[in-house]
N, CA, C and O atoms as a MOPAC input file, in Angstrom:
PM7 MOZYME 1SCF
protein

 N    -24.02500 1   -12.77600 1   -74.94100 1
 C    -23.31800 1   -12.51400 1   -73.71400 1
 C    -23.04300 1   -13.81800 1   -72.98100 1
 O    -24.01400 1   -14.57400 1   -72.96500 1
 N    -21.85700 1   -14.29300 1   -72.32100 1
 C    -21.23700 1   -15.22500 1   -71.37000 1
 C    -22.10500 1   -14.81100 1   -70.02000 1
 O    -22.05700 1   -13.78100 1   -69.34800 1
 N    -22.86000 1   -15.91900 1   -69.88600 1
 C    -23.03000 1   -16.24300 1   -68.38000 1
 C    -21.78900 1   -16.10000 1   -67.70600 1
 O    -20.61400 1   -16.37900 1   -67.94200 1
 N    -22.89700 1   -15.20000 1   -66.14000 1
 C    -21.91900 1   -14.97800 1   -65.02500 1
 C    -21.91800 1   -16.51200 1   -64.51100 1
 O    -22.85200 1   -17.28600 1   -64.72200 1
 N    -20.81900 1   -16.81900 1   -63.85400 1
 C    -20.84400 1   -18.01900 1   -62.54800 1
 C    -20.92600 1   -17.36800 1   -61.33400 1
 O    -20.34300 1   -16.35500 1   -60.94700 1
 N    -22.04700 1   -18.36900 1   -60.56300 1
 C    -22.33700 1   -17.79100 1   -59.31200 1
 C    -21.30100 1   -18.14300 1   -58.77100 1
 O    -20.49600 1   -19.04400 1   -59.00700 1
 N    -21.39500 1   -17.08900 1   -57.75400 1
 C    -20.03900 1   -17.21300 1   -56.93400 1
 C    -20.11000 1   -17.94600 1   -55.69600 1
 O    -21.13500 1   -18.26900 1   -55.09600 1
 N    -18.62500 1   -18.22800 1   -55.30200 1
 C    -19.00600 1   -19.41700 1   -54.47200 1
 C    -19.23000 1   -18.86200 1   -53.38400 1
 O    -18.92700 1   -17.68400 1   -53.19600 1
 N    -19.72400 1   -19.51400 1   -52.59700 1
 C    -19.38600 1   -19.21400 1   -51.02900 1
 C    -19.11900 1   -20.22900 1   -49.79900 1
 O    -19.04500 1   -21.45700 1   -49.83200 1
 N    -18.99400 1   -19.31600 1   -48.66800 1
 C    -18.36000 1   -20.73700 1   -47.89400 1
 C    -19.19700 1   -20.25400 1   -46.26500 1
 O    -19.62600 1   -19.12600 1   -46.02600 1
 N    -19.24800 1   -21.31400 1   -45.42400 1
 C    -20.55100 1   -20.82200 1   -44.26000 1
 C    -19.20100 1   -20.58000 1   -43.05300 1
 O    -18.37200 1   -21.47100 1   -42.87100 1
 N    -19.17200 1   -19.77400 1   -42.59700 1
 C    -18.32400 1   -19.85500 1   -41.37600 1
 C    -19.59800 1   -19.85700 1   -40.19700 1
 O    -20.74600 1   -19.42600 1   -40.30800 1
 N    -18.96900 1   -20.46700 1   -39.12200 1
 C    -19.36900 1   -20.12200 1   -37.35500 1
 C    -18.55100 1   -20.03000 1   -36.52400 1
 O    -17.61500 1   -20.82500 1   -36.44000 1
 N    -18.71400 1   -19.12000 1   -35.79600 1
 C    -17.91900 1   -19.30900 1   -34.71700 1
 C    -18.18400 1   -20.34700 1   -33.34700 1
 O    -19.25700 1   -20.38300 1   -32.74300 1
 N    -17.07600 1   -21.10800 1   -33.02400 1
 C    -17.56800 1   -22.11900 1   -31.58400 1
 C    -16.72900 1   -21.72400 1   -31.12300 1
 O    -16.46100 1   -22.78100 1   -30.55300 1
 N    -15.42300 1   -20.62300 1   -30.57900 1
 C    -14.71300 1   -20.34800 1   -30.14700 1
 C    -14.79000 1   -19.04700 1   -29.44800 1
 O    -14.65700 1   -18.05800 1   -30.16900 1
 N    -15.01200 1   -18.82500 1   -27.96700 1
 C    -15.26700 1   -17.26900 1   -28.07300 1
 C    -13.86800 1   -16.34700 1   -28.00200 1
 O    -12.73300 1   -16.81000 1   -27.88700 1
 N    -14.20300 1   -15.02500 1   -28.09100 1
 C    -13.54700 1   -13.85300 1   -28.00900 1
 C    -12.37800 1   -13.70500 1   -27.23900 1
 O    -11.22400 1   -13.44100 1   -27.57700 1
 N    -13.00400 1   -13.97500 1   -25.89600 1
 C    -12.40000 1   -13.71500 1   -24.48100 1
 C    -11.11200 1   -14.04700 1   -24.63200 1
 O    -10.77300 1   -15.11200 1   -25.14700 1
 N    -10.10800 1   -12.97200 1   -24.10100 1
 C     -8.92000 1   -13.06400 1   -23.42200 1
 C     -7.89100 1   -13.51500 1   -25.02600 1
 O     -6.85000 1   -14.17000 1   -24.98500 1
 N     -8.56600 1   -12.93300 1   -26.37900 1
 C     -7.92600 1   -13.00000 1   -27.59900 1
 C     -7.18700 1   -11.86300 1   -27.75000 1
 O     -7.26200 1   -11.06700 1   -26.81400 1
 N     -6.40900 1   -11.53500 1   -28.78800 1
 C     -6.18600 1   -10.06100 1   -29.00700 1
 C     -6.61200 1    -9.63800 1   -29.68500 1
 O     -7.32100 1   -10.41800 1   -30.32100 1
 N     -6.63200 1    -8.41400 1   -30.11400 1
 C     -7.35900 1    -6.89900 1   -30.42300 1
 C     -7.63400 1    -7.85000 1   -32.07500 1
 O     -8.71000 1    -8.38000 1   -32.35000 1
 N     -6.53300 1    -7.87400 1   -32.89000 1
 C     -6.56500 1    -8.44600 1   -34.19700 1
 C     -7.35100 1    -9.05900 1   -34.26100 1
 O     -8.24200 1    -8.72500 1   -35.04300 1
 N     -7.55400 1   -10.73400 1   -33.23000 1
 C     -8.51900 1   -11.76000 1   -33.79300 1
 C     -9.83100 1   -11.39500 1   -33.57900 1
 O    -10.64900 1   -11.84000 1   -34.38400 1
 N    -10.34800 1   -10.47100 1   -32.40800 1
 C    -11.56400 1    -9.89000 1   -31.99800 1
 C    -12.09900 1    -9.11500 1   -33.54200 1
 O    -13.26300 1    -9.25900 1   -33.91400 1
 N    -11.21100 1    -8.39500 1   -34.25800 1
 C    -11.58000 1    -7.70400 1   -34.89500 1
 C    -11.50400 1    -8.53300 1   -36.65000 1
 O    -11.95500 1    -8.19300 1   -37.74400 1
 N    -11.06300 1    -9.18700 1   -36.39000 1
 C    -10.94900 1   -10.40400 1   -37.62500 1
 C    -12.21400 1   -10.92300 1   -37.37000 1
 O    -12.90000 1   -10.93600 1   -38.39200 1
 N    -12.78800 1   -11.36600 1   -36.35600 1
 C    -14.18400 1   -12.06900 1   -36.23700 1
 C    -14.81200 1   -11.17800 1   -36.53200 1
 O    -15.08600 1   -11.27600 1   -37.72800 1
 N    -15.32900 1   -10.08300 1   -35.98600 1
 C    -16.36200 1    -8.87100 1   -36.55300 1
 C    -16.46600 1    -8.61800 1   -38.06100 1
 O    -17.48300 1    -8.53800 1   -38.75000 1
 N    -14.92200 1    -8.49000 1   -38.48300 1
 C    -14.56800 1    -8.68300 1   -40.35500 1
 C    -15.13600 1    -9.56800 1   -41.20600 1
 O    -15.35900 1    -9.59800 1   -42.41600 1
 N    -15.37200 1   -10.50500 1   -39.98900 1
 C    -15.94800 1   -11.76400 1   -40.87200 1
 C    -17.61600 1   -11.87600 1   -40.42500 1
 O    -18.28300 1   -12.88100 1   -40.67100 1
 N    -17.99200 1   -11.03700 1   -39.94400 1
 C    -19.51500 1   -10.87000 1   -39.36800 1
 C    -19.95100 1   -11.60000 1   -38.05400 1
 O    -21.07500 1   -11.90000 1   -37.65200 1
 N    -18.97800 1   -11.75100 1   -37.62900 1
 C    -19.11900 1   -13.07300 1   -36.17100 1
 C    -18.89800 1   -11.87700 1   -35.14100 1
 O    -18.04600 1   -10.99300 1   -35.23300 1
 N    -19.77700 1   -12.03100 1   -34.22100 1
 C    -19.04200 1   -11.21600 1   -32.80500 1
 C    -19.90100 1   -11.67500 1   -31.58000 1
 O    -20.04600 1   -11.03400 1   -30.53900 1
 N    -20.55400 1   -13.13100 1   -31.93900 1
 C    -21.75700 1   -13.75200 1   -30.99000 1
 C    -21.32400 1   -15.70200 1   -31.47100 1
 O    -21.09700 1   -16.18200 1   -32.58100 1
 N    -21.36700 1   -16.44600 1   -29.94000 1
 C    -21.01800 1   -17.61200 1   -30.08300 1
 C    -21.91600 1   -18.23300 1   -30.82000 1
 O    -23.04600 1   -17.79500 1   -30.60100 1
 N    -21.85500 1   -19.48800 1   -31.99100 1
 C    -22.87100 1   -20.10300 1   -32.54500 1
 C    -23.71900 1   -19.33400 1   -33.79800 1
 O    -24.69800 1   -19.73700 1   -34.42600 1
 N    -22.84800 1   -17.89100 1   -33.93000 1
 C    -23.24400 1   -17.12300 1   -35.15500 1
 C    -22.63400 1   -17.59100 1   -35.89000 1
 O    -21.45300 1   -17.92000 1   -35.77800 1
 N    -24.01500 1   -17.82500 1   -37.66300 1
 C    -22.90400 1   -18.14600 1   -38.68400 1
 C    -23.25300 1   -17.04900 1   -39.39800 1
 O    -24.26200 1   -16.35100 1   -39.29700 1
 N    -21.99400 1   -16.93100 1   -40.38800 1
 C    -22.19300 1   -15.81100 1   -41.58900 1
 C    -21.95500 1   -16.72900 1   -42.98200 1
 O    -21.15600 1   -17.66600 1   -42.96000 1
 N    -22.69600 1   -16.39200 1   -44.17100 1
 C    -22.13700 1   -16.90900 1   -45.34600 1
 C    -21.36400 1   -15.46600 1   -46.36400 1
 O    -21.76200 1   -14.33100 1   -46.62400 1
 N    -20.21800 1   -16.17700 1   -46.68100 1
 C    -19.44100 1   -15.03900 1   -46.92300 1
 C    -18.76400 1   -15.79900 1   -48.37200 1
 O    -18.64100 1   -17.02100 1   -48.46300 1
 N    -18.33200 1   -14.75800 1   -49.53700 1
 C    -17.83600 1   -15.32600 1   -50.76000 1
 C    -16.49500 1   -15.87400 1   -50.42900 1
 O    -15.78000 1   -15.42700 1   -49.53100 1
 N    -16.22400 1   -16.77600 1   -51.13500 1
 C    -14.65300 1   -17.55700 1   -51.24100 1
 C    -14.05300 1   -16.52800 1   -52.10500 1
 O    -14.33500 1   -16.17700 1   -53.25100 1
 N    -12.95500 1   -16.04000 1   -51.08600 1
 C    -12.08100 1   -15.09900 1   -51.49100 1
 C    -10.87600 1   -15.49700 1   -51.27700 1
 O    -10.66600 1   -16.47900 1   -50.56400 1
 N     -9.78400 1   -14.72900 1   -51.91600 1
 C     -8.59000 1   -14.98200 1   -51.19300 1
 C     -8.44400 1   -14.34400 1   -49.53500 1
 O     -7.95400 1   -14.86000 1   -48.53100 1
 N     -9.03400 1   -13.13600 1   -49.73200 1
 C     -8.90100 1   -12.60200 1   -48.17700 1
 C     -9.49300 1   -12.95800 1   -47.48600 1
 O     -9.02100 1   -12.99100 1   -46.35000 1
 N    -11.08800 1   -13.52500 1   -47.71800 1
 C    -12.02400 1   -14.10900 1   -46.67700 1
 C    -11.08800 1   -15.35500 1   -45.78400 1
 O    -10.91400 1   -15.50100 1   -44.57400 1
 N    -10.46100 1   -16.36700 1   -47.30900 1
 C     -9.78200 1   -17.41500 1   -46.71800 1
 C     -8.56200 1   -16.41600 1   -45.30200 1
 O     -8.69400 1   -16.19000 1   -44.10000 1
 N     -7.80800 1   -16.19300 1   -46.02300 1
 C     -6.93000 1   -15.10400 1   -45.08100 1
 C     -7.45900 1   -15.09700 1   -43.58800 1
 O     -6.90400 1   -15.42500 1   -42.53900 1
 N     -8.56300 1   -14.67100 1   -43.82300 1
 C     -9.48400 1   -14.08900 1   -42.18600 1
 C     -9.50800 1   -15.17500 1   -41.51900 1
 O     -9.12400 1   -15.26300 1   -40.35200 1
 N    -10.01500 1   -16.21700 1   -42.27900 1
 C    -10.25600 1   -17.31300 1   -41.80000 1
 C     -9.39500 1   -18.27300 1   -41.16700 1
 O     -9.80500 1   -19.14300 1   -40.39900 1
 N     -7.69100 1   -18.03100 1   -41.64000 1
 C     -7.02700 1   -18.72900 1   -41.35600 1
 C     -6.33900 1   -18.21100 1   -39.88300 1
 O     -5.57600 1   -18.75800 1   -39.08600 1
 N     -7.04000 1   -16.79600 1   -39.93200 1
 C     -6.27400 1   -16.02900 1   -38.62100 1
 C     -7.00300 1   -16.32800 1   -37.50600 1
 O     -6.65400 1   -15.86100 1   -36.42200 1
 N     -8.05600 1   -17.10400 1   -37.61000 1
 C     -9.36700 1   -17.17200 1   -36.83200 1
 C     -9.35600 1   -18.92700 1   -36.69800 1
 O    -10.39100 1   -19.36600 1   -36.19800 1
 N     -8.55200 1   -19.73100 1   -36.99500 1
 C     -8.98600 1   -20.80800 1   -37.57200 1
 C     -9.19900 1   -21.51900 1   -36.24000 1
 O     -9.90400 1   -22.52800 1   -36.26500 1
 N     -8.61900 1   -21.07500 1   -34.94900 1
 C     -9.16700 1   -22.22600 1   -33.66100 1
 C    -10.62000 1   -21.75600 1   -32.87700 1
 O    -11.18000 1   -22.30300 1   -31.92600 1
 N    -11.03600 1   -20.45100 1   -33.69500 1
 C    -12.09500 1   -20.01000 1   -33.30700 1
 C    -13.51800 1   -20.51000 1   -34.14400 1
 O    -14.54500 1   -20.16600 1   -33.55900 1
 N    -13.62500 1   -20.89900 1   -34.79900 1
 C    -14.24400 1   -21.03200 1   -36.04300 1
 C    -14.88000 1   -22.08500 1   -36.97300 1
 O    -13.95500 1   -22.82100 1   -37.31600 1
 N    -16.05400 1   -22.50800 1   -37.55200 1
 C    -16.25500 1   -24.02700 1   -38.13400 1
 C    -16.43200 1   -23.40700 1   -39.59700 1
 O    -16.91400 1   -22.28400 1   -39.74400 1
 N    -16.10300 1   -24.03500 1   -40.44800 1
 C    -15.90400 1   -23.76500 1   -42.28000 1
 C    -16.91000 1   -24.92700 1   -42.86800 1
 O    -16.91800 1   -26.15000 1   -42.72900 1
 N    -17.67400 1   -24.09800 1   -43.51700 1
 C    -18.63200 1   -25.53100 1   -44.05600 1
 C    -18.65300 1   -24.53300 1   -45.67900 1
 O    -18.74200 1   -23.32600 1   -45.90400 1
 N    -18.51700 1   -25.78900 1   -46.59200 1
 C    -18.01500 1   -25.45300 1   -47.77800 1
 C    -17.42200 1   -24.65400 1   -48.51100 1
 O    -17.21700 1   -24.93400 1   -49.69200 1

């Protein structure tokens, strides 16, 4: 049997808060497990994670 490759992942945080965003990006952060300032989540490198991420991107720090 072929070894699996671990999958990657990538660390998001949020340094950007919520307030006075719209409905979408509020709920794009929760999507992405964020809904508290200085929370990080580690989440797989996806195409959609990236996606989330890019909708979120002035809210947000990306570490690998």
């Amino acid at each position: 049997m072929a070894k699996k490759e671990a999958a990657k992942t990538v660390k998001v945080t949020q340094t950007g808060s919520p307030i006075r965003r719209t409905k979408d990006q509020r709920a794009t952060l929760i999507g992405l497990g964020l809904n508290k300032m200085h929370r990080t989540s580690e989440l797989t490198d996806t195409p959609e994670v990236r996606g989330m991420i890019r909708k979120v991107q002035h809210m947000v720090k990306v570490e690998g």
